[in-house]
PALOTOR-739495 format. One line per 4 residues: number of its first residue (from 1); their letters; for each residue x, y, z of N, C-alpha, C. Coordinates in steps of 0.1 Angstrom, whole numbers, plus 5000, padded with zeros to 4 digits. Layout:
% residues N
NUM = A = X/Y/Z/X/Y/Z/X/Y/Z | ...
//
This chain:
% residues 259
1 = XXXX = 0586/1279/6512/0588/1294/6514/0601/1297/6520 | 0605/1310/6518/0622/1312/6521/0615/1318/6536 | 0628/1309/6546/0625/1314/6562/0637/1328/6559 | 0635/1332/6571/0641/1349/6572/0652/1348/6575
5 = XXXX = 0659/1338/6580/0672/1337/6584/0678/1336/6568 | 0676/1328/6558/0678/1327/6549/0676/1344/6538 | 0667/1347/6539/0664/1360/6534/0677/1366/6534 | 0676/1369/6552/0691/1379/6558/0704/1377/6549
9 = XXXX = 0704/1361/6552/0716/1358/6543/0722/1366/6534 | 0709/1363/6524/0708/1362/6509/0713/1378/6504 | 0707/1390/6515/0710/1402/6517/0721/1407/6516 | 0728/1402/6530/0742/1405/6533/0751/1398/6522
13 = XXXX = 0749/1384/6518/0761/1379/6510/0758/1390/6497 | 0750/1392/6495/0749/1401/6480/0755/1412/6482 | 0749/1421/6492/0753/1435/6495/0773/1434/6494 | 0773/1420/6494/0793/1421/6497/0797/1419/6485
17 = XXXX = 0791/1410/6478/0792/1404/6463/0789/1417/6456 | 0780/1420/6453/0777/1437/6444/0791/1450/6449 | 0792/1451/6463/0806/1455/6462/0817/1453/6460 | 0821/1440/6461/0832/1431/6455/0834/1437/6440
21 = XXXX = 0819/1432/6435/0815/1431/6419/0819/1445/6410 | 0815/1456/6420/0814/1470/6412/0829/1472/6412 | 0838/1471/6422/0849/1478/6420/0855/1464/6410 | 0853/1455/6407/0862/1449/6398/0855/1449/6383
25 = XXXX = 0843/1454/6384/0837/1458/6372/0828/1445/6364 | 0826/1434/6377/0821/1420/6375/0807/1424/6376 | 0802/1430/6382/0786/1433/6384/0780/1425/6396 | 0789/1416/6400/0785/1406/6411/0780/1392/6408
29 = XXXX = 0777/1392/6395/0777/1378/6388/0786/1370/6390 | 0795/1372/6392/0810/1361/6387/0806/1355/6401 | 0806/1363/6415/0808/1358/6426/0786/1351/6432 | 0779/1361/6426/0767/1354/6430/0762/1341/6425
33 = XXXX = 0767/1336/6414/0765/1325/6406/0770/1313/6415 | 0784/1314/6418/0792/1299/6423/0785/1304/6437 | 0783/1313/6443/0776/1314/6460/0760/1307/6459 | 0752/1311/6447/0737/1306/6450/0742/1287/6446
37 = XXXX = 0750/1283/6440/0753/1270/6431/0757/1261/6443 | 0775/1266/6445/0779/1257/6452/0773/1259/6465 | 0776/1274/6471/0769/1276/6487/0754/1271/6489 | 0744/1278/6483/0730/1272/6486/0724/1262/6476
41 = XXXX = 0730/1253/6466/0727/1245/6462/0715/1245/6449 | 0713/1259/6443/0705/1266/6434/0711/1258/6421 | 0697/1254/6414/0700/1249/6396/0708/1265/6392 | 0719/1259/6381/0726/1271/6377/0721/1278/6371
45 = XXXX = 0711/1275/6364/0699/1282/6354/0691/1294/6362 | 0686/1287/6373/0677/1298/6380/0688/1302/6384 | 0704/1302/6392/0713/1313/6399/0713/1324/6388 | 0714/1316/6377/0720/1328/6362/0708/1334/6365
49 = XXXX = 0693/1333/6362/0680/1343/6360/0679/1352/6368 | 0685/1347/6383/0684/1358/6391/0697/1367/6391 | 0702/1360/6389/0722/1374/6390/0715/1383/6377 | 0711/1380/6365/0706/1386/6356/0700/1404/6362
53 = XXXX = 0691/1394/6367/0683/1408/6373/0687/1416/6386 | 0703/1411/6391/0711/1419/6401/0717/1427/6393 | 0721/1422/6381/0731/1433/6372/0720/1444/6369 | 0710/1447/6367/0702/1457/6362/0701/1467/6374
57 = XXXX = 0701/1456/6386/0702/1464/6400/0718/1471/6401 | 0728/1465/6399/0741/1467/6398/0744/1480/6390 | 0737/1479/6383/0741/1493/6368/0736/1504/6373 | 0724/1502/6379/0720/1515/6383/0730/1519/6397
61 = XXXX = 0731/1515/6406/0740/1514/6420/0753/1523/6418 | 0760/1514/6405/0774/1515/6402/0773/1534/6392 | 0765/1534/6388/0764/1547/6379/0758/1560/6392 | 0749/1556/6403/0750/1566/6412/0765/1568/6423
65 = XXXX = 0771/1559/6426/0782/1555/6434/0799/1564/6429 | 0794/1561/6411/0800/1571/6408/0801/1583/6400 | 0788/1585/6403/0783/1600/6396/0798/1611/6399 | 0802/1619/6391/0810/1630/6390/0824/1623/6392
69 = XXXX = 0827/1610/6388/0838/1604/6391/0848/1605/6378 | 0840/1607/6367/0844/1610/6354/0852/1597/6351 | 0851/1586/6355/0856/1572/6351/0845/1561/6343 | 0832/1566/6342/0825/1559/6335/0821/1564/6320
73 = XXXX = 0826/1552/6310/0828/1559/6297/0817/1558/6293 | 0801/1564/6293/0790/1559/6286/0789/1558/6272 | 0794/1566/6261/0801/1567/6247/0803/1555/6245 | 0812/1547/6250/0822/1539/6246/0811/1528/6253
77 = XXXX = 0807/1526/6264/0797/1514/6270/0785/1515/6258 | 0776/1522/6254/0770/1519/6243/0771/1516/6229 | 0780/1521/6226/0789/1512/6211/0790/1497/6213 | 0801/1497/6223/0799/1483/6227/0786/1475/6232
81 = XXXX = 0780/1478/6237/0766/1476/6242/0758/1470/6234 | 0759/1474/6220/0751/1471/6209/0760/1457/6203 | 0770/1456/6203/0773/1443/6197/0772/1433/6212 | 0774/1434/6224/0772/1426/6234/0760/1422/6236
85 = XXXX = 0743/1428/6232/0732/1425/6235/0727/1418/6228 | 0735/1423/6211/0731/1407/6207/0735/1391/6208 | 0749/1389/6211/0753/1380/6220/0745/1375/6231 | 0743/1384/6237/0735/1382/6251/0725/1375/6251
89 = XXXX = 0714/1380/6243/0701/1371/6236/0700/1361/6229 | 0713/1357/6225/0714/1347/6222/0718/1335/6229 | 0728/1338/6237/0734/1331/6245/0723/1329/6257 | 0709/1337/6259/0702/1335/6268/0694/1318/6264
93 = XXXX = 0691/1324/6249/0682/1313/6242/0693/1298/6247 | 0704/1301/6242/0710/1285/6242/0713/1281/6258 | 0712/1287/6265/0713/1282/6280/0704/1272/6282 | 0689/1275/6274/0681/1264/6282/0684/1249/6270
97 = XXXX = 0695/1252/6265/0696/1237/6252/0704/1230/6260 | 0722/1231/6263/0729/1229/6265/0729/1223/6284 | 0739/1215/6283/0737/1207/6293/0741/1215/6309 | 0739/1212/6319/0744/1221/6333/0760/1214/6333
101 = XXXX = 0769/1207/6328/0780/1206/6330/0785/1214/6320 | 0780/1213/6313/0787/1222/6300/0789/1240/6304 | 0776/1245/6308/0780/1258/6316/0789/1257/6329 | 0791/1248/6336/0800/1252/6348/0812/1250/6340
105 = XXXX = 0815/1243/6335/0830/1239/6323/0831/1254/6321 | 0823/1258/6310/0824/1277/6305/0828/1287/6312 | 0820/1284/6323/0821/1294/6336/0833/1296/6337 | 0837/1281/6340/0856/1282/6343/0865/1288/6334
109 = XXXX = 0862/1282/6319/0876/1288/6312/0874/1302/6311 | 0863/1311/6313/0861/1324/6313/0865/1332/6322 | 0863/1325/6334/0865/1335/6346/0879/1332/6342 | 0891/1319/6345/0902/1317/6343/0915/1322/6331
113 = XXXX = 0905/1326/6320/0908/1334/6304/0914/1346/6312 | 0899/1353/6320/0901/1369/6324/0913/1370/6336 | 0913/1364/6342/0921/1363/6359/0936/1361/6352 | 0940/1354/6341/0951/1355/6336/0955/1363/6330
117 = XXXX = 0946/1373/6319/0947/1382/6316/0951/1396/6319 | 0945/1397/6332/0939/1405/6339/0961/1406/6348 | 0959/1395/6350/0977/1388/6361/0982/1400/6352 | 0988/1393/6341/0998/1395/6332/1001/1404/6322
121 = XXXX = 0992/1415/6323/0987/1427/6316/1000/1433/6321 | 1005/1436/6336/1015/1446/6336/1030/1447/6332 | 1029/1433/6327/1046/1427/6322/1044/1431/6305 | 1032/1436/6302/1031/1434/6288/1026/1451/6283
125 = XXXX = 1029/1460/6293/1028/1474/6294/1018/1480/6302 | 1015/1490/6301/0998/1496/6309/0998/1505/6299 | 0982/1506/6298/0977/1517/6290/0980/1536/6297 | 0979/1545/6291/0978/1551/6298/0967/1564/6296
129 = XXXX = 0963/1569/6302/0951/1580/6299/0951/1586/6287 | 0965/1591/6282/0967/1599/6271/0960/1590/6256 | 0963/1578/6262/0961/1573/6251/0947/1567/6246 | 0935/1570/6252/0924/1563/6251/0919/1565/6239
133 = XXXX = 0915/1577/6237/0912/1580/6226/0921/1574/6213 | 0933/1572/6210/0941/1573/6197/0937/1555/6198 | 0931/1547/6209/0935/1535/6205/0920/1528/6201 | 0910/1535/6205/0897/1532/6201/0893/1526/6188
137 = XXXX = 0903/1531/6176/0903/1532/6162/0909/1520/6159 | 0911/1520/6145/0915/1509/6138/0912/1492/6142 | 0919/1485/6141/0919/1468/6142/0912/1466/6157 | 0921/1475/6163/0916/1475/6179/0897/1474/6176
141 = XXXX = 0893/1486/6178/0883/1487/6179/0870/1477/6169 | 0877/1471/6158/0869/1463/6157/0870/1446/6159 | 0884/1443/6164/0882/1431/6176/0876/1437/6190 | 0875/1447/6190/0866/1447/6201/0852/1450/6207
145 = XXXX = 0847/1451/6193/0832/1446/6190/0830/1438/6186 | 0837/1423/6180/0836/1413/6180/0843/1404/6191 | 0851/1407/6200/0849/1404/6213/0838/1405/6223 | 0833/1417/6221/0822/1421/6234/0811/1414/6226
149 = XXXX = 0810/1410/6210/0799/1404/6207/0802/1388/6216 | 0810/1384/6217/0812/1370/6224/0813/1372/6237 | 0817/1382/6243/0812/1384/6260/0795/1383/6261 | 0790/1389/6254/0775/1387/6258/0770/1373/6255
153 = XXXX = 0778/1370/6243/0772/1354/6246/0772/1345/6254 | 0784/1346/6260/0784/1338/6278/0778/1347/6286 | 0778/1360/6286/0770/1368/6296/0756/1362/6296 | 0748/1360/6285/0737/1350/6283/0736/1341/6287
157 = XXXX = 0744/1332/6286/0741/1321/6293/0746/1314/6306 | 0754/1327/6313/0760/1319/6324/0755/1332/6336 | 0751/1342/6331/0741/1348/6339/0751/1358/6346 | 0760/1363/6339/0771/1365/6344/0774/1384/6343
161 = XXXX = 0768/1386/6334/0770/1404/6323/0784/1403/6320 | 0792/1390/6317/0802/1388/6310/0810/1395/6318 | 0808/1404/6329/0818/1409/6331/0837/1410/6330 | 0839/1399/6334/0853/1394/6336/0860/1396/6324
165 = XXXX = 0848/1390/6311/0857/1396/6296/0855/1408/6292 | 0845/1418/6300/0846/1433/6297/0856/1437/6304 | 0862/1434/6317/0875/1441/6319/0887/1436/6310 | 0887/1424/6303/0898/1418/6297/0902/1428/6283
169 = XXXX = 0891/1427/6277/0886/1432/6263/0888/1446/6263 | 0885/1456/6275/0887/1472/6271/0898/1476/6278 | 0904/1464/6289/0917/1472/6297/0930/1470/6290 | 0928/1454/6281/0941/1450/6275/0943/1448/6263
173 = XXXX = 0928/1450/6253/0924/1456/6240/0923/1470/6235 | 0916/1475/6241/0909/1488/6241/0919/1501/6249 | 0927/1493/6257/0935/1501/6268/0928/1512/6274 | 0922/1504/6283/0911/1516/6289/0924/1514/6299
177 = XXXX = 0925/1529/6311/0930/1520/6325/0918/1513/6334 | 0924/1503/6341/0919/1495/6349/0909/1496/6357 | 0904/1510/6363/0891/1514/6375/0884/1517/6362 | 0888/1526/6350/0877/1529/6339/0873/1519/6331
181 = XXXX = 0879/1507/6330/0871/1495/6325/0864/1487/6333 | 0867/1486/6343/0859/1485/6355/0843/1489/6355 | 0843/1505/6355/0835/1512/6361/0827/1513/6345 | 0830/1513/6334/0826/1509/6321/0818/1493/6318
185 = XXXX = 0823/1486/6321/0819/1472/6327/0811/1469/6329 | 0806/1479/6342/0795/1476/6350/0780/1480/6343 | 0780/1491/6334/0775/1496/6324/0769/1488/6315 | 0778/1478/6307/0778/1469/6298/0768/1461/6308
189 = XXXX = 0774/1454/6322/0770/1443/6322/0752/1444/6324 | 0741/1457/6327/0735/1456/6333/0728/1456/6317 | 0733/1463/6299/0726/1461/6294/0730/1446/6291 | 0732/1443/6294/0732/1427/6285/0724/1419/6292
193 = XXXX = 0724/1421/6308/0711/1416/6314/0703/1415/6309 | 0695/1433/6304/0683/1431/6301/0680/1421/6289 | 0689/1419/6279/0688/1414/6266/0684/1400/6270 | 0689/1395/6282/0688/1385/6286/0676/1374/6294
197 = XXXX = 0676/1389/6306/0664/1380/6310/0648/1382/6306 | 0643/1380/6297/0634/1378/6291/0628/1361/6285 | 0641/1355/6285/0644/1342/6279/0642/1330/6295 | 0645/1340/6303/0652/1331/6318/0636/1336/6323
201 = XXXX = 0631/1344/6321/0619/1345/6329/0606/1338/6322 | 0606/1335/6307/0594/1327/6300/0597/1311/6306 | 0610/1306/6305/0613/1293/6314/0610/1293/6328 | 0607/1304/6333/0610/1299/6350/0618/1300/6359
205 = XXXX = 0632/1305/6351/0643/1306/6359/0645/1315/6370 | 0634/1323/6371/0638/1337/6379/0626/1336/6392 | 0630/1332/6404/0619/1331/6417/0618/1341/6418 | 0609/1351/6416/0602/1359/6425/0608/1367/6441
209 = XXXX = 0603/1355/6445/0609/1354/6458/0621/1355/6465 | 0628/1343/6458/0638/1346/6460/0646/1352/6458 | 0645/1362/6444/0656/1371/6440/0653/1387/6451 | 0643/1387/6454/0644/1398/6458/0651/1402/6471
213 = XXXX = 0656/1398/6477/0668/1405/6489/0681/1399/6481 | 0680/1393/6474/0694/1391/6463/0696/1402/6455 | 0681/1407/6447/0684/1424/6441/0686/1438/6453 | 0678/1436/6460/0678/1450/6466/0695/1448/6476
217 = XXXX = 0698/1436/6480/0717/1438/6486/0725/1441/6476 | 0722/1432/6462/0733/1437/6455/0732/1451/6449 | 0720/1457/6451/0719/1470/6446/0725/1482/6454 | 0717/1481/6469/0728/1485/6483/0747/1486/6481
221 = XXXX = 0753/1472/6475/0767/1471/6477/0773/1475/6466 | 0764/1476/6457/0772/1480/6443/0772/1497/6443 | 0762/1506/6451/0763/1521/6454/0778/1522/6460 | 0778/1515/6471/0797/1512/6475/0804/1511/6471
225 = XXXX = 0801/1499/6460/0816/1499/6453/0818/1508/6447 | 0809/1515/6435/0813/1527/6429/0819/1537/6435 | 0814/1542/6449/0819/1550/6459/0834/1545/6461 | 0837/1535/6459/0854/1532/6465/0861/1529/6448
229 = XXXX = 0853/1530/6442/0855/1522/6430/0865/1536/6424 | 0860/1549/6423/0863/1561/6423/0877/1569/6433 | 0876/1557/6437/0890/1563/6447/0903/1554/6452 | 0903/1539/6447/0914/1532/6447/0921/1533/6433
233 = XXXX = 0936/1526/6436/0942/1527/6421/0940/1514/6415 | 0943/1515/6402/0941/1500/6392/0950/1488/6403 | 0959/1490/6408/0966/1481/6416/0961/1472/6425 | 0952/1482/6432/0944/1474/6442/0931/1469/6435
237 = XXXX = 0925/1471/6421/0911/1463/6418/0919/1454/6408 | 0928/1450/6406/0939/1438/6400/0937/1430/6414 | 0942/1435/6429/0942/1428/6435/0932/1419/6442 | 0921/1431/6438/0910/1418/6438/0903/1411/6429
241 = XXXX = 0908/1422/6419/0899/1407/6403/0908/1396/6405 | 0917/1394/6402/0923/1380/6397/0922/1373/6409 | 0925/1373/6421/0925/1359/6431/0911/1349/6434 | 0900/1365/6433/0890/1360/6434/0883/1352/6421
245 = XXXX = 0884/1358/6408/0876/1349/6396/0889/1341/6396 | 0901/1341/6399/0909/1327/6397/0903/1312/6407 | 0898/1320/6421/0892/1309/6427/0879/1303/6424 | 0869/1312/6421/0854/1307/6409/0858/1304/6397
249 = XXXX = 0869/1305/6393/0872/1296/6384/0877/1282/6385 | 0884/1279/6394/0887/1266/6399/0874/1254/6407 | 0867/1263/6412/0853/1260/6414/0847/1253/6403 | 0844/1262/6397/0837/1255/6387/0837/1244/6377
253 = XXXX = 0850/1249/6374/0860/1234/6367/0857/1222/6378 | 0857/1224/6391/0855/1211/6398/0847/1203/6396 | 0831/1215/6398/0817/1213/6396/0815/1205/6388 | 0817/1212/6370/0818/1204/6360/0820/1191/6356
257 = XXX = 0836/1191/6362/0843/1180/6361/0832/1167/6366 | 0832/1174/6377/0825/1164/6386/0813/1159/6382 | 0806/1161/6374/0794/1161/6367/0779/1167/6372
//
């Protein structure tokens, strides 16, 4: 049985992770996954089953946080939505095939993909408001439904709501700016949860128990983030996407490596 000290924990670390998560538009996956793995020592399988069901908590949080903030694109998160949930369901099924070094390996080149991405976007232009609309169309728009179809597929299996390649995909494909792919993001990641955990909960992966002060903090911190999410510039949620998924990325590769 979880003692209460542990509970508290599990609360507060989430409540920080869900805020972390919302303003970088990760959902809190990227950072609760390497925290229940490496920090508390959790099969990555059940970490993924339960971050799963923080993103559902996350989506709702992040959509009150920024109610009237006019940065969440729900249009554009459901289009995409539909090619990410089928990924997602799939990617749920193959988690329980594939081996636990094989997902912390994934973990890495993903988080590491986005955090580079994410670096070097501003040497290579910025999107800018005017332009959202004109860029939706053409080639763009349909690598970028066959991108968000392959976000959900690791969002599937690494328990993650892909987030890291939803900000990659609409801020440096799609040219969303940076707080609105973010805040878009967050949207995506909570449907791809659902698509998800259904697969993680017929296996087992999802304690009861222990997810719950894991859902109800990250649900708490992700109302925050939205709230700040709405009022910093892309500058500062650059500054905190890339150092931190560059570090859970290095993590993971360790994990892996290490067998």
């Amino acid at each position: 049985m979880m003692q209460g000290g542990q509970a508290v924990l599990l609360l507060l670390a989430s409540a920080v992770m869900g805020a972390v998560g919302a303003v970088a538009g990760l959902g809190g996956g990227t950072f609760l996954v390497p925290f229940l793995t490496l920090g508390l020592g959790w099969d990555i399988r059940t970490a993924a089953g339960t971050s799963l069901l923080c993103l559902v908590a996350t989506q709702v949080g992040v959509r009150r946080g920024l109610r009237g903030s006019g940065l969440l694109d729900e249009r554009a998160g459901v289009v995409l939505g539909l090619a990410s949930l089928v990924g997602a369901a799939v990617g749920a099924e193959l988690a329980g095939l594939v081996s636990r070094r094989f997902l912390y390996l994934l973990f890495g080149v993903v988080s590491a993909g986005a955090a580079v991405s994410v670096l070097v976007q501003p040497w290579l232009g910025s999107p800018s408001l005017s332009r959202q609309g004109e860029t939706r169309g053409g080639w763009r728009a349909g690598l970028g439904l066959a991108s968000m179809g392959g976000a959900g597929l690791v969002s599937g299996m690494l328990g993650i709501g892909g987030g890291a390649m939803n900000v990659a995909v609409m801020h440096l494909l799609l040219q969303l700016p940076l707080p609105a792919a973010a805040a878009t993001s967050s949207f995506l990641n909570g449907l791809n949860a659902l698509a998800g955990i259904p697969a993680y909960w017929a296996r087992g992966d999802v304690p009861s128990l222990a997810a719950t002060p894991v859902v109800v903090g990250t649900m708490w911190g992700s109302v925050l983030g939205g709230k700040l999410l709405a009022r910093v510039p892309a500058r500062v949620v650059r500054v905190v996407f890339v150092p931190v998924v560059g570090w859970v990325a290095v993590q993971m590769f360790l994990r892996g490596l290490g067998g």
